[in-house]
N, C-alpha and C positions, 0 to 999 in steps of 0.2 A: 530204349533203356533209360529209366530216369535218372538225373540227377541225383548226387549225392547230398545227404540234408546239409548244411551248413550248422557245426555244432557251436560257432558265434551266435550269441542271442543280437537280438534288435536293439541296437543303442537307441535310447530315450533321451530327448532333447530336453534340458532342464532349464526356466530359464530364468534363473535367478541360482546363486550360489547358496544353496541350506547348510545353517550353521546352525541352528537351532537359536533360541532367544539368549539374548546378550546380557550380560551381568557384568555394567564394566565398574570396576573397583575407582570408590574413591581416592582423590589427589587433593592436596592444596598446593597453591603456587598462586603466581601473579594472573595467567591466564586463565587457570580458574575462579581466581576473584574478581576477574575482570566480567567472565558471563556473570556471574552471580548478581554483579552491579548493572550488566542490561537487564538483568530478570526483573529486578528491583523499579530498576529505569520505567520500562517498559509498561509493566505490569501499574504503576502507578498511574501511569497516564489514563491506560485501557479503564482502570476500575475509578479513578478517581476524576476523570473529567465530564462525567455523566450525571457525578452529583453538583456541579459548578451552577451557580448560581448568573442570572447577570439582568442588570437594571436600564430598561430601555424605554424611556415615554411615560415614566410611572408604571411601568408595566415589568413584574419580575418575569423570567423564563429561563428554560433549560442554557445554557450558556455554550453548547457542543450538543444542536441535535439537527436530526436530517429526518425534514417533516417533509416526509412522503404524498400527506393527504392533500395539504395546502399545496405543493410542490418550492419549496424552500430550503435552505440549507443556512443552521441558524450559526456561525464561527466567532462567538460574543460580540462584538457590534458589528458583524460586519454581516448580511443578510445576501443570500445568493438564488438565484431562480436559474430558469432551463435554460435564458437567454444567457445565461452567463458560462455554458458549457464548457468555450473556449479556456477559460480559466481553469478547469476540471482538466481537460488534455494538456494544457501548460505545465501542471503538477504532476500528471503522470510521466511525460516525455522527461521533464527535472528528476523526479523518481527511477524512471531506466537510464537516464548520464551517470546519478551518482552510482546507481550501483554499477556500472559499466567500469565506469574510471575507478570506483575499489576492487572491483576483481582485475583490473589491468595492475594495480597497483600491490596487491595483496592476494587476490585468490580470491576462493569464497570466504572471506573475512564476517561476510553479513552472514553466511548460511553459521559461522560458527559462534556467533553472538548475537545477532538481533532477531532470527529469522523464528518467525513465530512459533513453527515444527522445533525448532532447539529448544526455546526458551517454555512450551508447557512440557518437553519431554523433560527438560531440567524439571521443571516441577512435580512432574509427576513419577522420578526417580525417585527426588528426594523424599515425598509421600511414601512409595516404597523399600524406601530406606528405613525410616521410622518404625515402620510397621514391622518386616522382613529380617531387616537385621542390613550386615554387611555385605559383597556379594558373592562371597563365601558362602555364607548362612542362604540367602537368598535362591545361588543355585542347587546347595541342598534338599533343601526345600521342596524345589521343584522335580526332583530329584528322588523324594522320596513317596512312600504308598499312600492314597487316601488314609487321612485320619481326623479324629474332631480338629485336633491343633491346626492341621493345615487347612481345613474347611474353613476355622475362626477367623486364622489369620488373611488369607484369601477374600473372605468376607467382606473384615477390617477397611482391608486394600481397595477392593475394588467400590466399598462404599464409601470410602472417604475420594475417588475418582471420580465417584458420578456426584458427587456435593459440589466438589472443584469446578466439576464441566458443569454443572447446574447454573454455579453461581456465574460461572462462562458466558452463558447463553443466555440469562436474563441480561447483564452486562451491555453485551454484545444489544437485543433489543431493546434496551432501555436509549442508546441513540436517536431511535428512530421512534420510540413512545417513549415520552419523557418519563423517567424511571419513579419518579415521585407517583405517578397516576400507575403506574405498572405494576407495582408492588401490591397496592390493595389487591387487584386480579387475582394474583396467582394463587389463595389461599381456595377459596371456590371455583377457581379455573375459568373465573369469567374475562377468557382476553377474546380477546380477535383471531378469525380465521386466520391470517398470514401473522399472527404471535404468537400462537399455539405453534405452528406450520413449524418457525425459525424457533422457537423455544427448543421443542423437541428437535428438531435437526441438527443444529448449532452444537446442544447439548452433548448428543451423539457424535458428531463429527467429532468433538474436542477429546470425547472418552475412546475414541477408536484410535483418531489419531495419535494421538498424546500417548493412550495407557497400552494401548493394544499393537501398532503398529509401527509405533517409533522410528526407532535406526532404516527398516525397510522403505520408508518413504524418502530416505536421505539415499539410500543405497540403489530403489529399483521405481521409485513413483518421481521423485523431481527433477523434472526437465532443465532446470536449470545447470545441474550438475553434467548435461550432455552436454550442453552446447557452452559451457563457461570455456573451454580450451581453446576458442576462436576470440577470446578478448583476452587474452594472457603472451606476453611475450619471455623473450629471453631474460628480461632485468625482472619481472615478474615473482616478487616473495612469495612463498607456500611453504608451507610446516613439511623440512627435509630430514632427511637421514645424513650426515657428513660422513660418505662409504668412506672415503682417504683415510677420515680418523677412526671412524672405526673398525675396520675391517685391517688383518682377519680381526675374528672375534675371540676374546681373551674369556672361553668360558671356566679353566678353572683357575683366572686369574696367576697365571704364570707374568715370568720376566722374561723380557725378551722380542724378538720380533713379531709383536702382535698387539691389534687395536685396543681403543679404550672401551668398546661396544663389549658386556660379561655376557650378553646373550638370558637376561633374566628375564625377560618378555614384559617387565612390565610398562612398555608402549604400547603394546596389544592388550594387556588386561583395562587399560584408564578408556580406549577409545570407545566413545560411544557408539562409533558406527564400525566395531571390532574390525580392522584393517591392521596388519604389520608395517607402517611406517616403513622398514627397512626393505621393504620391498620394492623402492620408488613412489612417486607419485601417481595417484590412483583418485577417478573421480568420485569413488566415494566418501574420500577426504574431504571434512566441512571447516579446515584451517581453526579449530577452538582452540590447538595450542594446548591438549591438554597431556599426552603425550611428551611436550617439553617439560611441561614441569613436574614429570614425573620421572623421565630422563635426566632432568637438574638434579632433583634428589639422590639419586642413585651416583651419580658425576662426585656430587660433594661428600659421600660414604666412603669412596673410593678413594679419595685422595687426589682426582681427576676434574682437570676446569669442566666446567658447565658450556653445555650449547651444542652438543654431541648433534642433537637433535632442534635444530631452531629455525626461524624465519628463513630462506635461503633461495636466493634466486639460481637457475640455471650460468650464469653467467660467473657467480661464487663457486657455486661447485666446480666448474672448470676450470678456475685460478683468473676467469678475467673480470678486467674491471668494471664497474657497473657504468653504465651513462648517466651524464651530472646535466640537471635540469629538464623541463618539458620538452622544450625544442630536441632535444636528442632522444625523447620516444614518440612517437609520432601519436601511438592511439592514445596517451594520455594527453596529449596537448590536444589532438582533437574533442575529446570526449571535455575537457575542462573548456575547453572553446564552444561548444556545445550550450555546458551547464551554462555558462555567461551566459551567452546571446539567448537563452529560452529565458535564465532569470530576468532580463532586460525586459525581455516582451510581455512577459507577464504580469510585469509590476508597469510596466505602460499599461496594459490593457487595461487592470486593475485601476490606474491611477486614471483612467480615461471614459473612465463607465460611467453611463448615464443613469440616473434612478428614472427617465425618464424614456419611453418609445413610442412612437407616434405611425399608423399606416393609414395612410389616404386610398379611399376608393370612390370611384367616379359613379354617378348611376348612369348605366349604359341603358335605363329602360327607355330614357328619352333624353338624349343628346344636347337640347335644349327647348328654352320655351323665350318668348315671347311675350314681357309687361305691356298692360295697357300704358304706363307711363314712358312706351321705347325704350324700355333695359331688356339686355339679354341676360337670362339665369341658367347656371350650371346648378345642379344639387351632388352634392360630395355624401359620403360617411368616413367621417374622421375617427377613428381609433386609437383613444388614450390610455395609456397602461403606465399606474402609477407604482414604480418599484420599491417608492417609499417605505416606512413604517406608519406614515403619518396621513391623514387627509391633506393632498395638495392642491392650490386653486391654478387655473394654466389660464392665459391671455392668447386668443389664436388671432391671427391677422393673416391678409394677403395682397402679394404685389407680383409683378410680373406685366402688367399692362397696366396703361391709365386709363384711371377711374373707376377701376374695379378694387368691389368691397365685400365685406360680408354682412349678409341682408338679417338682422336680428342681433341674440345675443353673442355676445365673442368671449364672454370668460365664464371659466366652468368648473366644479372641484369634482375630482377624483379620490374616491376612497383607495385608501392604503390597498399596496397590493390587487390591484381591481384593476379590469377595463374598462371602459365606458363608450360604448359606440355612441357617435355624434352625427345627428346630423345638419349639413351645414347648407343653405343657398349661396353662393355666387352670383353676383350679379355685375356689370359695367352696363357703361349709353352704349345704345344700339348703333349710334351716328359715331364710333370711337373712330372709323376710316379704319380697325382691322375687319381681318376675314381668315375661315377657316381653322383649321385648329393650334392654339397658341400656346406657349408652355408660360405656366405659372408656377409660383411656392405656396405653400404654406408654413408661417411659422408662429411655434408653439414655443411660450416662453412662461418658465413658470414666475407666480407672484412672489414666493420665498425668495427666489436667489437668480438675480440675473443673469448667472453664469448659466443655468440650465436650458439651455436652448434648444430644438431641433426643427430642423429644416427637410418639408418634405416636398418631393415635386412634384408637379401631376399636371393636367393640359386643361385648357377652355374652349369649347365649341362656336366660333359664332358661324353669325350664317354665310 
């Protein structure tokens, strides 16, 4: 006998929450002029240090550019190569403290003001804002049947996005091809395979990311937002709901036992990444604070103090008191212990660079030889790598045993940026009373500046 069918259908796993596309109503307030001033911030840097000029040797150049071909990295006077890598992971490991110790300190305070997903989605709101209307109008809109007007305006929108992301992605490679020489290009489209490549791609990423995919990469694409609840403690500020005071909720504004919260929603209409605040803390809050000052406004209509909804650590919400100082939270004093000791090494490293690097190699095709005058000769290849900007002349010499010298010339120039293999004889008297294989230096001292010294090691074969 069969079974009975089951008239429960098959639940479908969903895995992301669909709300359809988010229309969130503008606010002013302090924390929304506070993004506006990293958009500003930010945005200046990005567009406007690629046209920077800087004067080095008589020689003008890009003044912020990462010259891939040469392998250089130009920081206005300050000039970096592949040997200087260490410097690159100094800046990053600094870049993971800081952000570590503001989200221990604040939450995602960067995901709600600097983080480059906020700041072109801020951009690319307010483009559609312009265009659109309010986001009233805006979800009408979408809202309503094909027609010319929504075709136009649609248009409008998405062509002044792809100008944005346009101008994005020349930006973006003008670092790396000095934007002065990139520009002729792009009218006849005569760039280069990997400028075309990152034109088009960059372009694209910015108008998908930015216009197309917004809030969802804050809500279901950034890993950050998983794993930020493991650098966050008890004293930990994040943009709260104050349930005590609000709740209940005073929605037709009666007298009486009941919160300052009227239940008008407009916390859920400002947030970018549409979440109900009064729901708790939820990681797809990016802490912009924009929700408070939309909740202040409504506070001060009311006749009711402001802060319903504000900065608010676990430790406030439960009436206790926060901890005073580093030492009484431990991941912030770690993580600012951190920051120090990496800024220290970095700026040693930095303050301890040689423009100069030197590697010795021996010829092992024959160990030694034998003057008729009874000197015994080593031959070496010395490799000189000048870091300079400049042609440098270098003095090499060597000690290590007596009466061992170098047989010819001992000083050499070095074009900027260049190696120069060398090759070098060795020689001391055959009658020295050593034997077998000896350890010697070499050192390379340049003619400019006597502090530039290096010392290499390497051995001497006699018989």
């Amino acid at each position: 006998m069969s079974k009975p069918v089951s008239k429960v259908r098959e639940a479908k796993l969903e895995l992301y929450r669909k709300k359809g596309k988010i229309h969130a109503k503008a606010t002013a307030g302090h924390f929304n002029s506070l993004r506006w001033a990293m958009v500003w911030f930010t945005q200046a840097i990005f567009f406007g240090a690629c046209w920077l000029s800087w004067e080095a040797n008589g020689v003008s150049r890009q003044a912020v550019l990462f010259d891939i071909a040469h392998e250089k990295l130009y920081l206005f006077g300050l000039v970096l190569w592949p040997q200087d890598a260490l410097l690159l992971a100094f800046v990053l490991i600094l870049a993971a403290t800081a952000l570590f110790f503001v989200t221990a300190l604040a939450g995602r305070l960067f995901c709600g003001f600097a983080c480059p997903q906020t700041v072109y989605t801020t951009i690319f709101t307010w483009i559609e804002a312009r265009v659109e209307g309010d986001h009233l109008a805006r979800l009408k809109l979408d809202q309503s049947p094909l027609s010319g007007r929504k075709l136009l305006l649609k248009a409008i929108k998405h062509g002044l996005w792809l100008l944005f992301a346009a101008w994005t992605a020349i930006t973006f490679v003008g670092y790396f091809t000095p934007i002065r020489e990139l520009l002729p290009t792009l009218p006849g489209w005569n760039v280069g395979p990997w400028e075309g490549f990152w034109l088009i791609f960059y372009g694209a990423f910015t108008y998908v990311q930015a216009g197309l995919a917004r809030e969802a990469v804050c809500q279901h694409m950034c890993p950050y937002s998983r794993f930020q609840g493991v650098m966050v403690d008890a004293a930990t500020k994040n943009v709260s709901y104050d349930a005590h005071r609000g709740e209940p909720r005073n929605v037709r504004r009666q007298a009486g036992n009941t919160g300052d919260c009227i239940d008008c929603g407009i916390c859920v209409q400002v947030c970018p990444t549409g979440i109900d605040i009064r729901d708790g803390l939820q990681y797809q809050c990016i802490n912009c604070g924009l929700c408070i000052d939309a909740c202040d406004e409504v506070m001060l209509k009311t006749g009711t103090p402001t802060g319903l909804i504000r900065f608010m650590s676990e430790n406030e919400a439960a009436g206790q008191a926060q901890p005073a100082g580093l030492l009484r939270r431990p991941r912030l004093a770690v993580y600012a212990s951190l920051f120090v000791v990496f800024s220290v090494l970095g700026a040693w490293t930095l303050a301890d660079r040689s423009l100069l690097l030197a590697d010795i190699l021996r010829d092992r095709g024959a160990l030694l030889r034998e003057t008729a005058e009874g000197k015994i000769e080593n031959v070496y290849t010395l490799k000189l790598m000048n870091l300079d900007e400049l042609p440098r002349d270098y003095r090499i010499e060597v000690d290590g045993l007596p009466g061992i010298e170098i047989v010819g010339q001992r000083e050499f120039t070095v074009e900027p940026g260049s190696i120069r293999p060398l090759p070098l004889t060795v020689a001391m008297p055959g009658d020295s009373g050593e034997s077998g294989i000896r350890p010697i230096s070499f050192r390379i001292a340049a003619r400019h500046d006597p502090a530039t010294v290096v010392v290499e090691k390497s051995s001497f074969v006699l018989p």
